[in-house]
N, C-alpha and C positions, 0 to 999 in steps of 0.2 A: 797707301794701303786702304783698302774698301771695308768700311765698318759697317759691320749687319745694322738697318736698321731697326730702331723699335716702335711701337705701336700700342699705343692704351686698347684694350681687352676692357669695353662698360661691360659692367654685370647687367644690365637695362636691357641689353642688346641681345643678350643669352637667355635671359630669366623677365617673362613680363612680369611685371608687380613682385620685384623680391622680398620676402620680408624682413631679411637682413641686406642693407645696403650699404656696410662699411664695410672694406673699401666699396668704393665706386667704380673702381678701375683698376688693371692691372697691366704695368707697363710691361711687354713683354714682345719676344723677337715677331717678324713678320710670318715666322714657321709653324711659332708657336700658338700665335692667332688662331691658325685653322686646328689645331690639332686636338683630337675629337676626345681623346682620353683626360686631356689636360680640359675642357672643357666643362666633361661628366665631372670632374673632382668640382670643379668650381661649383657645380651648380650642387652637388652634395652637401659643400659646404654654406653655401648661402640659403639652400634649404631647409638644410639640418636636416635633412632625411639619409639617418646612419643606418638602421635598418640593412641595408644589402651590402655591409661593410661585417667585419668583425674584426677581434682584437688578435694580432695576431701571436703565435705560440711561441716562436723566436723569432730572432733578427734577423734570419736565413731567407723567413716570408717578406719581412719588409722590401729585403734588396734582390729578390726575385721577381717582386711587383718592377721594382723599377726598370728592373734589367728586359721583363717585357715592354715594357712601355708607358706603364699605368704610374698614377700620381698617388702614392699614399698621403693620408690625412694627419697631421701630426696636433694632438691638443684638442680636434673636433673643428682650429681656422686655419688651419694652414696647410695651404698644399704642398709637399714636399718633391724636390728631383733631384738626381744626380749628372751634375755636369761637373766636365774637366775632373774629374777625379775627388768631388767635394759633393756634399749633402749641403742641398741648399731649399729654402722656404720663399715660396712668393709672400710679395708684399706691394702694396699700391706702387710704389718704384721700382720696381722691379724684384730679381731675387736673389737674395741676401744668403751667406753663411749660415750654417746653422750651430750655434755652439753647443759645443759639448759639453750637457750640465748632466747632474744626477738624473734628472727627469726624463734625457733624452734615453736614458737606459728603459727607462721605466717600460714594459710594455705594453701597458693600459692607457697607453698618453698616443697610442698608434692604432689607425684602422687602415686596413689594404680590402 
């Protein structure tokens, strides 16, 4: 069976001189590499330029963001997607589950 490959995503590569450089990398699919929206979130967040986000009103907004295509921000580091039927957050190795804690209720802990 043919396994998608993956590909590290440098922030170096997206953002010259970021000022947040951790992670360094994000391992992620060869699709997801190009993909422009998943891109803008990253450089949002290694920017910290939240400004052209807001928090949103319900959780209606969050999964409306995703279901176009956009990557909401969870926390202000983490970029958020839903795959396979699961809310999942990048991470330098790729992207991880997201569990389900009081916080993720919280809607102040969300920008779309």
């Amino acid at each position: 069976m043919y396994k998608k490959r993956k590909e590290r995503l440098y922030i170096c590569d997206i953002i010259e001189n970021p000022p947040i450089i951790y992670p360094m990398y994000y391992t992620v699919s060869d699709t997801l590499k190009n993909n422009e929206m998943l891109i803008e979130s990253l450089k949002t967040v290694h920017l910290s330029e939240f400004h052209n986000l807001k928090i949103p009103s319900d959780a209606k907004e969050i999964f409306e963001a995703i279901r176009l295509g956009a990557f909401p921000i969870y926390k202000g580091q983490y970029v958020v997607g839903e795959f396979g039927g699961r809310l999942m957050y990048l991470e330098s190795s790729g992207w991880k589950s997201l569990q389900v804690t009081k916080s993720v209720f919280d809607l102040n802990q969300w920008l779309v």
